[in-house]
C-alpha positions as CSV (number, residue, x, y, z in Angstrom):
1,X,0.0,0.0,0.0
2,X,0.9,3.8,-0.4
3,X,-0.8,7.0,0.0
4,X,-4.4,5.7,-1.8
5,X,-3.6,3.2,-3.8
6,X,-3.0,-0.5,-3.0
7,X,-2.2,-3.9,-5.1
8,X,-2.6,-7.2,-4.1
9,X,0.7,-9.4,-3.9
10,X,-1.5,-12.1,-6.1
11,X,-1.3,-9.2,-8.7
12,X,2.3,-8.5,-8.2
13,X,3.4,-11.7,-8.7
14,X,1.1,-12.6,-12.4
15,X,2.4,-9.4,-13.2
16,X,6.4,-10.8,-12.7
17,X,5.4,-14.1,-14.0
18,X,3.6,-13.2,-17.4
19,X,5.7,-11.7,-19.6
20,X,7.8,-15.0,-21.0
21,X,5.6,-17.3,-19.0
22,X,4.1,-18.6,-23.0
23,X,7.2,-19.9,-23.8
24,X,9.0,-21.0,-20.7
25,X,6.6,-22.1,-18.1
26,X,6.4,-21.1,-14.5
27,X,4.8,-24.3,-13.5
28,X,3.5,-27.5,-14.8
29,X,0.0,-28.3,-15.2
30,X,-1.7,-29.3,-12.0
31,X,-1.6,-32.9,-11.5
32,X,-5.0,-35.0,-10.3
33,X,-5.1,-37.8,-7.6
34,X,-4.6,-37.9,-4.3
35,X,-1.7,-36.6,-2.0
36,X,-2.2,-38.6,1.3
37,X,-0.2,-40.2,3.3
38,X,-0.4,-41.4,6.7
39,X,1.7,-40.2,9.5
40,X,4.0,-42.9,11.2
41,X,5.7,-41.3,14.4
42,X,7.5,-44.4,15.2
43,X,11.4,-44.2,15.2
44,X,13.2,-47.3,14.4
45,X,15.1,-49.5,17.0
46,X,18.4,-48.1,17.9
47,X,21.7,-50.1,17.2
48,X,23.0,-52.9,19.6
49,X,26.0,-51.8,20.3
50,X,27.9,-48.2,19.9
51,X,30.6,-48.3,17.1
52,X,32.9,-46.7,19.6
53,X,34.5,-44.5,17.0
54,X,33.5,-42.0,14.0
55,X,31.2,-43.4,11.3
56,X,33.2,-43.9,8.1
57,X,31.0,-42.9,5.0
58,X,32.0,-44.3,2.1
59,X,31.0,-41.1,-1.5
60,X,31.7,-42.6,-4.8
61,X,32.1,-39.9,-7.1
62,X,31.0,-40.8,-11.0
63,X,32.0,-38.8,-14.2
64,X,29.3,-35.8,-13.4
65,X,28.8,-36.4,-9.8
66,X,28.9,-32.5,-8.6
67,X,27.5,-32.8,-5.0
68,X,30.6,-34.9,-3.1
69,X,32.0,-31.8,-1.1
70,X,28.7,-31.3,0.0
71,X,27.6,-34.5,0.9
72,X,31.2,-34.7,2.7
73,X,31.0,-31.2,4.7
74,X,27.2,-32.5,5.6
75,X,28.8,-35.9,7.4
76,X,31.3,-34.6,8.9
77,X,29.8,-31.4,10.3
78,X,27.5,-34.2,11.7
79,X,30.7,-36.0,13.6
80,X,31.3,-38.4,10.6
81,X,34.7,-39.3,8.7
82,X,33.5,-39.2,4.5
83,X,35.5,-40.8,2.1
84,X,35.5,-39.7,-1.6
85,X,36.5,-42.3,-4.3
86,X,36.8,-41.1,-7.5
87,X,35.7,-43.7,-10.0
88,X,38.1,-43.5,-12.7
89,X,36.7,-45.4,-16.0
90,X,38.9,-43.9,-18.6
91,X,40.3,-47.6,-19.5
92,X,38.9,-51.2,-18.4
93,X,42.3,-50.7,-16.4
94,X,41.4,-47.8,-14.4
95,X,37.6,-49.1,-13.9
96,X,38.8,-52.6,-12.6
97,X,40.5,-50.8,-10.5
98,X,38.2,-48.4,-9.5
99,X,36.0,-51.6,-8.7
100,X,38.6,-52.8,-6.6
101,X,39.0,-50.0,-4.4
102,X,35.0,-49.5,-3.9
103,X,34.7,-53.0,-2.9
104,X,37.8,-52.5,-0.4
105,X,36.1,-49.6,1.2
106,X,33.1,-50.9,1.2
107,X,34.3,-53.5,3.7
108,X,35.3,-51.0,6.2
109,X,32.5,-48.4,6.2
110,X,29.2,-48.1,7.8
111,X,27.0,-45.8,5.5
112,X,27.2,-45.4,1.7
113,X,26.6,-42.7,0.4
114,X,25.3,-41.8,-3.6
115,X,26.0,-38.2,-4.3
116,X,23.9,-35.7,-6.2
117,X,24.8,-34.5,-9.8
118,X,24.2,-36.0,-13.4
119,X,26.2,-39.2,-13.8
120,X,27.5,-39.7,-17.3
121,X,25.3,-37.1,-18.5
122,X,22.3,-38.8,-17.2
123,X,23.1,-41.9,-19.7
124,X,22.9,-44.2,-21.0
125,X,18.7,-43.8,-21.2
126,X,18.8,-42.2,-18.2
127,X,19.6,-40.8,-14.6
128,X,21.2,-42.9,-12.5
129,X,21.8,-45.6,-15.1
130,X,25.5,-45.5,-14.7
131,X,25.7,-45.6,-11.1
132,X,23.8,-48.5,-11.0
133,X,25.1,-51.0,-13.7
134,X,28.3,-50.2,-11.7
135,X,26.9,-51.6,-8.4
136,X,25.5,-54.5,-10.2
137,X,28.9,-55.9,-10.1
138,X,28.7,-58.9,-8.6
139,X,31.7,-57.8,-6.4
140,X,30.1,-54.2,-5.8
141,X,26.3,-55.8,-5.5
142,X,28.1,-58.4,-2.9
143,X,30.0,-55.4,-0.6
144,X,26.6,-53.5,-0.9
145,X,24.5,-56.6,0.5
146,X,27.3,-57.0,3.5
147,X,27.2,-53.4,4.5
148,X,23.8,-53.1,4.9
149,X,22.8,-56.6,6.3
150,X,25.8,-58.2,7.6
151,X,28.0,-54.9,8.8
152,X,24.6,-53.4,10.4
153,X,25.2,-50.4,7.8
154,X,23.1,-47.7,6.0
155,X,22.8,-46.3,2.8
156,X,21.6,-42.8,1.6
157,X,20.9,-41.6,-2.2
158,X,20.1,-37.8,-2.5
159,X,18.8,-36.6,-6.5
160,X,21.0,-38.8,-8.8
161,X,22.1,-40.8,-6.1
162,X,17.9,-41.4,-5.3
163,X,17.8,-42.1,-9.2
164,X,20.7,-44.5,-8.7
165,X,18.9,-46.3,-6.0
166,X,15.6,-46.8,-7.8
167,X,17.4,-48.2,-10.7
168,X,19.4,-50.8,-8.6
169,X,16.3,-52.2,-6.7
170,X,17.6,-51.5,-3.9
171,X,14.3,-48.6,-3.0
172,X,12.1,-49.7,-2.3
173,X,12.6,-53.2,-1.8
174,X,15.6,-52.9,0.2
175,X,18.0,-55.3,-1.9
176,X,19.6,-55.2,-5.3
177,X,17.2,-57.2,-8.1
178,X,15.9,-56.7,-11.4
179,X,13.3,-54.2,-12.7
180,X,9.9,-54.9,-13.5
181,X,8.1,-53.2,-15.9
182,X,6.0,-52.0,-12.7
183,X,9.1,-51.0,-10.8
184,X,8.4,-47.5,-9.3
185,X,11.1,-44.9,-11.1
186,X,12.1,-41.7,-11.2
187,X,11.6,-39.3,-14.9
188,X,10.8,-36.4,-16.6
189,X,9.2,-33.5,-15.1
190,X,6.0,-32.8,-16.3
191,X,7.3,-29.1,-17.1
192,X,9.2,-30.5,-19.6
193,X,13.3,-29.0,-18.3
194,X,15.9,-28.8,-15.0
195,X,14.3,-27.1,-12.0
196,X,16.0,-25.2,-9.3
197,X,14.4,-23.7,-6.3
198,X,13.0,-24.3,-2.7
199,X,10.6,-26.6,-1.8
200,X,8.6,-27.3,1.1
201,X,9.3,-30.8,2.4
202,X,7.2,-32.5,5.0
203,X,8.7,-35.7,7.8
204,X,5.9,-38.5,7.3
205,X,7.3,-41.4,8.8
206,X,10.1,-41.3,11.0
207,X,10.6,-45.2,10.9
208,X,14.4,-45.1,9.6
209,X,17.7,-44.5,11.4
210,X,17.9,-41.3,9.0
211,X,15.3,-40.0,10.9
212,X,16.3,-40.6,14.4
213,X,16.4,-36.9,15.4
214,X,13.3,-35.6,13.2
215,X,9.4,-35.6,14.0
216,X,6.6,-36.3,11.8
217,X,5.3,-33.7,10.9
218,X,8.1,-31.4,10.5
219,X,8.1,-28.8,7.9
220,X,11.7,-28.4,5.8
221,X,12.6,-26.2,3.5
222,X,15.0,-27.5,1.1
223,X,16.4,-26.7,-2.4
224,X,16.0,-28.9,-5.4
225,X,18.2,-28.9,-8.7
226,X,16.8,-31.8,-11.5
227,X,15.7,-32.7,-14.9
228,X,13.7,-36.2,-13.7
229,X,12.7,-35.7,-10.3
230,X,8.8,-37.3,-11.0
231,X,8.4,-40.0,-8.7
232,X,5.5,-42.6,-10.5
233,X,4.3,-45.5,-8.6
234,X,0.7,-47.6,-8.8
235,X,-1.8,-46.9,-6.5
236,X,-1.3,-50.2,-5.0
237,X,2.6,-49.7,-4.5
238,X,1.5,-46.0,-2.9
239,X,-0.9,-47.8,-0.7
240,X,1.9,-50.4,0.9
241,X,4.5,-47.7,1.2
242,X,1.7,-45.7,3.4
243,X,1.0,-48.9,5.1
244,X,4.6,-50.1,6.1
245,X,6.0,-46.3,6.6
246,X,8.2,-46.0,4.0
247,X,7.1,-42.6,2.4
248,X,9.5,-40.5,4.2
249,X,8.9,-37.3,3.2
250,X,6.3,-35.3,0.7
251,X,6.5,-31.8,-1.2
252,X,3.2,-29.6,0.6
253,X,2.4,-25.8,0.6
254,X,2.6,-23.3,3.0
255,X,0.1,-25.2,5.3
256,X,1.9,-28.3,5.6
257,X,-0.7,-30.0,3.0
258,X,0.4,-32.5,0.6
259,X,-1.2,-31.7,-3.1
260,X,-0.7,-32.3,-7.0
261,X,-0.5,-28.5,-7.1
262,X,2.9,-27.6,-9.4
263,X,3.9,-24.8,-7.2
264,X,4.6,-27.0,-4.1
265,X,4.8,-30.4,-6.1
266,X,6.9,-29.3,-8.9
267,X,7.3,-32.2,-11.0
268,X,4.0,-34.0,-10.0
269,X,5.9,-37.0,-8.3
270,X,2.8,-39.3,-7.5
271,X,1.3,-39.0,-4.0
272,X,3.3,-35.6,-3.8
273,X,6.1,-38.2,-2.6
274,X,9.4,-36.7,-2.3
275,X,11.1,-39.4,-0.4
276,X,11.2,-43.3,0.4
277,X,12.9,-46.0,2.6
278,X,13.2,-49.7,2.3
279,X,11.4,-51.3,4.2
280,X,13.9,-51.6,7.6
281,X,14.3,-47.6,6.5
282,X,18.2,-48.3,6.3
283,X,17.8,-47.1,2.6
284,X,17.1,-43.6,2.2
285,X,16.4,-41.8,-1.8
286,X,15.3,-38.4,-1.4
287,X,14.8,-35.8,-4.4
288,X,16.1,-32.2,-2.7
289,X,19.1,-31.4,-1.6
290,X,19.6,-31.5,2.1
291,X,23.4,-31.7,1.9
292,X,23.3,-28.2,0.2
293,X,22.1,-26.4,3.9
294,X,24.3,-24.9,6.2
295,X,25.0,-21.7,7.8
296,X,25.2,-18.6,6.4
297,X,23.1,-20.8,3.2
298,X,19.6,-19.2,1.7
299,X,19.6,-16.5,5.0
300,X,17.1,-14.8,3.2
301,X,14.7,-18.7,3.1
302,X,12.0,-18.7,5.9
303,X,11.8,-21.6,7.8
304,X,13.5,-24.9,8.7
305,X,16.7,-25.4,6.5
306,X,18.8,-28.3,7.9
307,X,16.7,-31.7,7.8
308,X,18.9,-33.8,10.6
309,X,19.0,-37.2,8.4
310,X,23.2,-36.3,8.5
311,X,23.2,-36.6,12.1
312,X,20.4,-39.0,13.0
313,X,23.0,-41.2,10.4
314,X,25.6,-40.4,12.5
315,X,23.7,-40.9,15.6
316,X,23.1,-44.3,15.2
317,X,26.2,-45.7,15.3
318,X,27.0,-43.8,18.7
């Protein structure tokens, strides 16, 4: 308002939007279906036994991989020691090698960690592809099973690294197998290109070590940064993830309410689902980057910044 005139901030903001909004879209086309999803307030069962020392956390880093230093300030800000491997695959030498290494250091860590970025260029026929014909070494596939089931360990997959996990089996199944032509997957947004902004992110279930330190219901605010960020499952795969507690987190609006609405679901995942577990929630994929908070990070962003999945990660070990 000022002196006698006033405009509404509705108006303001169709004003900003219009001009190139024909030919480069502010948002996608509302989705239709359902966005619920029921609260589980339940954290999961705490380790047996303290590790007695830091958490080692194991970041492989892929041609296109840009989110390791991030990932690796985000553990070890949360009392972690991170490890970046570079996979070299310039020769069959170098990736035999690189193999070799992984599988070593797979052995002596307790969380894995798949980075954010875009993976060979998001090829071949897709994110994530890459990153997971590499763990489907038997070798790799075999480390991977140890960690999680025989070494007590945990894995976390944030953008491409979420992509990577889809793609192996391991989300939301919990265990590296073959796709289905009903798997759940990760593709294109609706709106057709990359987007980048903040999002509101909501805690559902809280039944995974990642979440240790969060409550449902929990409102984050958290940027994202992809091209095939749509999360698409059947209505009877939502329905068991809602009934075992493995939809960890949703995209909602300003109220906390989950919605096919492009402005707080921007790339119309199904079920407004923006996160999953396995099962025993020791597999974590999430779409926005919570490695990318910190201090003195999007000052000017109301609300919660810093979901604690780094140090409820870190926590369980201790």
């Amino acid at each position: 308002e000022w002196a006698d005139q006033s405009v509404s901030l509705k108006e303001i903001q169709a004003t900003y939007e219009a001009p190139l909004n024909d030919i480069f879209p502010m948002h996608a086309p509302n989705g239709v279906g359902e966005a619920v999803a029921y609260i589980h307030d339940q954290h999961a069962k705490p380790r047996s036994a303290s590790l007695g020392a830091k958490p080692k956390v194991l970041i492989p880093v892929f041609p296109g991989t840009n989110c390791e230093f991030d990932s690796a300030r985000a553990f070890e800000r949360a009392g972690a020691e991170a490890d970046i491997v570079v996979i070299r695959n310039q020769t069959p030498e170098q990736l035999k090698e690189s193999i070799d290494v992984i599988k070593a250091k797979l052995a002596e860590s307790q969380i894995l960690m798949f980075p954010g970025g875009f993976s060979a260029g998001d090829e071949p026929d897709g994110s994530g592809k890459f990153m997971a014909t590499l763990f489907r070494n038997p070798y790799l596939a075999e480390g991977l099973e140890n960690l999680l089931y025989k070494q007590d360990g945990l894995v976390l997959g944030i953008c491409n690294g979420f992509q990577a996990l889809i793609k192996l089996g391991l989300l939301p199944g919990g265990h590296i197998e073959t796709l289905t032509a009903d798997h759940p997957t990760l593709t294109y947004n609706t709106i057709g290109r990359h987007l980048s902004r903040m999002v509101n992110t909501k805690v559902i279930s809280t039944k995974s070590p990642w979440m240790c330190d969060a409550k449902a219901g929990e409102i984050y605010t958290v940027p994202i940064s992809h091209g095939e960020g749509r999360f698409i499952a059947s209505p009877q795969q939502v329905l068991e993830f809602n009934k075992t507690g493995q939809i960890a987190t949703q995209y909602v609006d300003f109220d906390g309410i989950a919605s096919m609405d492009s402005r707080f679901n921007p790339n119309q995942s199904v079920a407004a689902i923006e996160g999953i577990y396995s099962p025993d929630g020791r597999v974590f994929g999430k779409m926005a980057h919570s490695e990318r908070c910190g201090a003195g990070i999007s000052k000017n962003i109301y609300g919660q910044l810093e979901m604690p999945i780094f140090t409820s990660g870190v926590k369980y070990f201790k």
